[in-house]
C-alpha positions, 0 to 999 in steps of 0.5 A: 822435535827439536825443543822436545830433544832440548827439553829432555836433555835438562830433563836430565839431572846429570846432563844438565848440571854438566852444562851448567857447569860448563856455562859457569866456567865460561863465564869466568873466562868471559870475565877475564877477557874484560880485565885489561892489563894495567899499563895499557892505553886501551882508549887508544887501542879501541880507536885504532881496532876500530879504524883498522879491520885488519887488526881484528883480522890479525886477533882472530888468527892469533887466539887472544883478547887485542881490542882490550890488551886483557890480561889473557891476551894469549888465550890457550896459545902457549898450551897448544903449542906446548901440546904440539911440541910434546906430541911431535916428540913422539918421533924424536925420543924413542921412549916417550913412543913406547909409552903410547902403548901404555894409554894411562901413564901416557896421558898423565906424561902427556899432561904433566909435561905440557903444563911445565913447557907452556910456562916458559912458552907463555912468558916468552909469548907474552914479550913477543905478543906486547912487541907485535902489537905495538906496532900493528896499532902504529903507537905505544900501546904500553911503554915498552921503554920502561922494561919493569913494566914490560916484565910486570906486563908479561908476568901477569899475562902469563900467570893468566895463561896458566890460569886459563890452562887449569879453568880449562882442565876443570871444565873437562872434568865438571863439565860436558866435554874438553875444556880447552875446546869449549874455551876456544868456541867461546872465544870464537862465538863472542866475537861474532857480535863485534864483527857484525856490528863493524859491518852494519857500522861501515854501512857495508850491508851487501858484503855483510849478506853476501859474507853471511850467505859465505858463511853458512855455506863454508859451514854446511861443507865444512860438516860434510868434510868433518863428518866425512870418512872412508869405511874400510870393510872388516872381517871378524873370523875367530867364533866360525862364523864371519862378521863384517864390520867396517875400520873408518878412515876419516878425511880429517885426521889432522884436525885445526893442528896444522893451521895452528903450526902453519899460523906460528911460522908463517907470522915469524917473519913479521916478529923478525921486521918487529926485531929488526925496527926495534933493535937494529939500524942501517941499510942491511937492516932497512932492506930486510925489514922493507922485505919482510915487511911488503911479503909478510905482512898480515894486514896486507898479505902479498901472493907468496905469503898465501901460497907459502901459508898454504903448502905450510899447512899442507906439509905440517898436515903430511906430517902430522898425521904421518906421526899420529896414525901409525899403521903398524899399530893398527894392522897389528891391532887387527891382527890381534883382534882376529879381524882382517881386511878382505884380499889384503895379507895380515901384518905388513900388506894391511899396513901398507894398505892403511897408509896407501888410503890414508895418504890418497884420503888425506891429500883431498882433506889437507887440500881442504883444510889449507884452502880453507885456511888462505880463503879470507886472504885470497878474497882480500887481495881479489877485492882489495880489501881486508875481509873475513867470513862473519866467523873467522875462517881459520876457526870455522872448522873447530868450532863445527868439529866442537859443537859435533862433538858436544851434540854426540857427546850429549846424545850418547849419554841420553841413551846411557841414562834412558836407553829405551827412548832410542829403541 
């Protein structure tokens, strides 16, 4: 059945030169990660990445290339957070929230904008990342001394950012689904490989099976959760005749954002020590880099930066889908439409009725997502030792909720073209 439903998918011509496409342009992404940027000590690196587990901990939450220092080291780093920043906007600039309504014009302000702040962000980024990793890897992977190369380092780093940021437009123009997701699944999967073999190296055959076993566990629960949502009956009235339909509500409305912020504060501390050793001296300077250094340390992380990490999430979750999911919007969308919720008053009352279940919904799917977000940290300080599942956890929840999306994307443009199939 399932090679009968592969084989009719590149049966179509269409279909399947979008996959191609996108398999393409992937591989142009893939051949940049091996470019390393040219100053950098990438023998001494790789030695370090393979002494030290808890560096590639580190790479895995911070979406870039370290076991080569590539010349796309930041990944889409900087366009998310330009994304996030111009989204959040929507609370504090009135105007920029009236133009929701306008759903075209939206997305071209949403865009233009985005690609002009992730610029600066990824030329700031870039210093911030070379300062980071400097340190992490306990030597100078690039001498930072030299401060021409340190501004040819970061310019280039940034011009490949922009240039990822525009292979991830065209691939969700030419290809099967939104580039900038299928660019951070690729990144994801092709670590996958380093990861066993760090395994099957060290010899740790049993973690390994029981990570395995974790894995495919996390995944199978991750999809239910992913899947999951609450049916708010409808009712339809205009033609005289009642209709029922149903208003879904997923469990996830916040997606990986959360994580995202949460990840950006929360390793705020460690580049305040990096500041600190670098540019400061004395006691003062000593004491708060000794602290910041034994609470909010990545490699080694201590109980209070797990639990702030986790109501990070939980707090960035409340607010943004308190942002996002507007239920004014909605309750007058139904209106308008001519539907209404049994028992429950058009207008206000469905309002707030929306924000009622959103709200005891969502408070089970944000505890989710920050559990799912602190579980590798957990389990590294109950077994004393860096671990992660063979997939990273952070990421584990994009990629199920991509490959979802990839699948229904493929089938329903199988029906659109051959609808008679799926009679």
């Amino acid at each position: 059945m399932l090679l009968n439903n592969i084989k009719s998918v590149f049966q179509n011509k269409a279909i399947k030169k979008k996959i191609i496409a996108t398999l393409l342009l992937v591989l142009v992404y893939k051949f940049l990660s091996v470019i390393p940027v040219y100053w950098v000590d990438t023998a001494k690196l790789e030695a370090i990445m393979n002494a030290n587990k808890g560096l590639s901990f580190f790479s895995a939450l911070m979406w870039g290339w370290l076991s080569n220092f590539s010349i796309i080291l930041m990944g889409l780093s900087p366009y998310i957070n330009a994304l996030i920043i111009i989204q959040l906007l929507w609370v504090i600039v009135p105007k920029i929230w009236d133009l929701q309504k306008e759903w075209e014009q939206w997305q071209k302000i949403i865009t233009k904008y985005t690609r002009w702040l992730t610029l600066p962000l990824a030329f700031v980024q870039s210093y911030w990342m070379i300062i980071l990793l400097n340190s992490l890897a306990s030597g100078t992977i690039i001498n930072t001394s030299d401060m021409q190369v340190v501004l040819t380092a970061m310019t280039i780093i940034t011009a490949w950012t922009i240039f990822l940021m525009w292979l991830g437009e065209v691939m969700t123009e030419k290809g099967i689904w939104n580039g900038i997701s299928i660019i951070i699944t690729a990144w994801v999967l092709s670590g996958i490989p380093w990861n066993i073999m760090w395994y099957i190296s060290s010899q740790n055959y049993a973690l390994f099976v029981g990570l395995l076993i974790a894995t495919l566990f996390i995944i199978y629960v991750i999809i239910k959760f992913t899947e999951g949502n609450r049916r708010i009956p409808i009712i339809y009235t205009r033609t005289g005749r009642e209709e029922k339909s149903y208003f879904p509500i997923r469990i996830n409305q916040a997606w990986m954002i959360p994580i995202i912020f949460a990840i950006s504060l929360v390793t705020f501390p460690a580049i305040i020590w990096q500041i600190l050793s670098w540019s400061w001296s004395g006691e003062t300077a000593t004491k708060i880099g000794t602290f910041l250094m034994e609470y909010f340390n990545m490699n080694s992380p201590s109980w209070i930066f797990i639990l702030i990490y986790f109501f990070l999430v939980l707090g960035f979750s409340f607010f943004y889908v308190s942002i996002t999911f507007n239920t004014e919007n909605v309750a007058e969308s139904i209106q308008k439409r001519w539907w209404y919720i049994p028992g429950i008053r058009p207008g206000v009352e469905t309002s707030n009725y929306l924000s009622k279940v959103s709200e005891h919904l969502n408070l089970f799917g944000w505890s989710f997502l920050a559990l799912i977000a602190i579980l590798p940290y957990a389990m590294s300080k109950i077994i004393s030792t860096t671990v992660d599942f063979i997939i990273p956890a952070a990421w584990l929840i994009i990629i199920v909720s991509v490959i979802l999306d990839v699948v229904r994307k493929v089938d329903s443009e199988m029906k659109m073209f051959d609808y008679s199939k799926y009679k």
